[in-house]
C-alpha positions as semicolon CSV with decimal commas, in nm:
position;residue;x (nm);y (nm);z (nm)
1;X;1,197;-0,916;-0,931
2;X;1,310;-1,003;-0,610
3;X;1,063;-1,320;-0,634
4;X;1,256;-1,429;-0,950
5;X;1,600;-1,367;-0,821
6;X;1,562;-1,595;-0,546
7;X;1,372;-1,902;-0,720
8;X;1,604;-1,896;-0,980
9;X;1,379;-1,756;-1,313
10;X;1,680;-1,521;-1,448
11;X;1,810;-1,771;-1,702
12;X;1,597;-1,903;-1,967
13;X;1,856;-2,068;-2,126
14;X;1,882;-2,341;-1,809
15;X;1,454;-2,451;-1,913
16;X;1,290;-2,586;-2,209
17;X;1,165;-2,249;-2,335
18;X;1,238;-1,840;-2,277
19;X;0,854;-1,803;-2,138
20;X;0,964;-1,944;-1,833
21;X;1,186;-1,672;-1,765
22;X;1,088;-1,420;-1,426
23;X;0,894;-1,136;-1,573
24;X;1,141;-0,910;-1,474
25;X;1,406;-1,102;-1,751
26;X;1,128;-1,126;-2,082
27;X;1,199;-0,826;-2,245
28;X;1,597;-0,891;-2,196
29;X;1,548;-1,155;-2,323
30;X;1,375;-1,049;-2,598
31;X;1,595;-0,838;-2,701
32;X;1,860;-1,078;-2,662
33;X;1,732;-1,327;-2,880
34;X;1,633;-1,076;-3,160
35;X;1,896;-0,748;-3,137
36;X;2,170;-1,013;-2,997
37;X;2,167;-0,658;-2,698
38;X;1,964;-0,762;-2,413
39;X;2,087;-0,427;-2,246
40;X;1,808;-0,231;-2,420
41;X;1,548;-0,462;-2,278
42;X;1,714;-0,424;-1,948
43;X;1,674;-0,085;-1,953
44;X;1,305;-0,075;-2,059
45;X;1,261;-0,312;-1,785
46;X;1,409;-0,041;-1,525
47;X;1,244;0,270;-1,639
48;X;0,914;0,084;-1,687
49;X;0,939;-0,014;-1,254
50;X;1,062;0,317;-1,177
51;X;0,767;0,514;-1,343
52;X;0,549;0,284;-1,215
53;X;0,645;0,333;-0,880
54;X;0,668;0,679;-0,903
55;X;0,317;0,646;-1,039
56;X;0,179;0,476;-0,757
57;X;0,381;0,711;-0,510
58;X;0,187;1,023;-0,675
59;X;-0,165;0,845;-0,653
60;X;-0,103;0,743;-0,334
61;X;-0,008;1,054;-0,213
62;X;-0,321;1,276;-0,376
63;X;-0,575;0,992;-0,239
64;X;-0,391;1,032;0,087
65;X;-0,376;1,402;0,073
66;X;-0,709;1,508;-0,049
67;X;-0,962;1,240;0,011
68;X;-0,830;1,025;0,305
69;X;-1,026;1,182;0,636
70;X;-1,252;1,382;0,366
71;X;-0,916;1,607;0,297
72;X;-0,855;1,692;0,661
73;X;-0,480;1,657;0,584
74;X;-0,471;1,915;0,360
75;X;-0,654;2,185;0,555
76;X;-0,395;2,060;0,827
77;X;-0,081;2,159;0,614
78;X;-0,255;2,507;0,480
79;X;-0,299;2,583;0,827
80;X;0,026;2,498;0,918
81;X;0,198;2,690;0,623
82;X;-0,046;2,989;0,572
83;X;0,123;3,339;0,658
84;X;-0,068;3,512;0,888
85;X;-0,249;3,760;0,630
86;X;-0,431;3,455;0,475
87;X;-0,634;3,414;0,808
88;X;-0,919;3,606;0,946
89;X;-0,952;3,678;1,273
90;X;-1,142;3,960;1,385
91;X;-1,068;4,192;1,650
92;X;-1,250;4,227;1,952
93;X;-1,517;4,451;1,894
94;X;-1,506;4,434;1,524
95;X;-1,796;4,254;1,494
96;X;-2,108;4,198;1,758
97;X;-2,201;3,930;1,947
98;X;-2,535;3,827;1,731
99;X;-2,362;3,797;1,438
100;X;-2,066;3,584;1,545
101;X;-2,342;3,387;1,696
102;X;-2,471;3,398;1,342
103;X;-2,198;3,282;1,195
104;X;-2,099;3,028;1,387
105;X;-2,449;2,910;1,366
106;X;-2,481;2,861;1,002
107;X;-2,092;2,681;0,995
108;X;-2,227;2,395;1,228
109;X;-2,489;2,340;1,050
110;X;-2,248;2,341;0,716
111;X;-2,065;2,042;0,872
């Protein structure tokens, strides 16, 4: 859009032929030429760049969120958000010294 604005593609009617319109003008001007209303095509042409956008904003934000850094982002912001019952932490003597050893053990060799 921008692109078009500045060389100058907004008016077909200044060339030989409509296809050499900017892309952002084709389907106002299709409209134009066939409804005599170019404002529906204008329209189509403004919701179609908005839900793209939005489109790419949602992709961009689950890639980022869940598989950028193998999801580390995500365990981030549930650790930053969590309420405290979601978390366990054992007390001190809750559990013995062989099987914390145990367990941390068997999560290094999970990673």
């Amino acid at each position: 859009l921008i692109i078009d604005c500045i060389t100058g593609d907004t008016n077909p009617l200044l060339k030989s032929e409509w296809r050499n319109c900017g892309d952002a003008f084709k389907l106002y001007e299709i409209f134009d030429r066939k409804e005599n209303n170019g404002l529906v095509g204008a329209f189509l042409t403004i919701f179609i760049y908005f839900f793209l956008s939005f489109l790419s904003g949602v992709i961009f934000y689950m890639y980022y969120l869940r598989i950028h850094l193998n999801g580390r982002l995500l365990d981030i912001f549930v650790r930053l958000t969590g309420k405290n019952e979601d978390f366990f932490v054992p007390h001190d003597l809750e559990i013995s010294h062989a099987e914390l050893d145990f367990i941390v053990t068997k999560a290094e060799q999970w990673r």
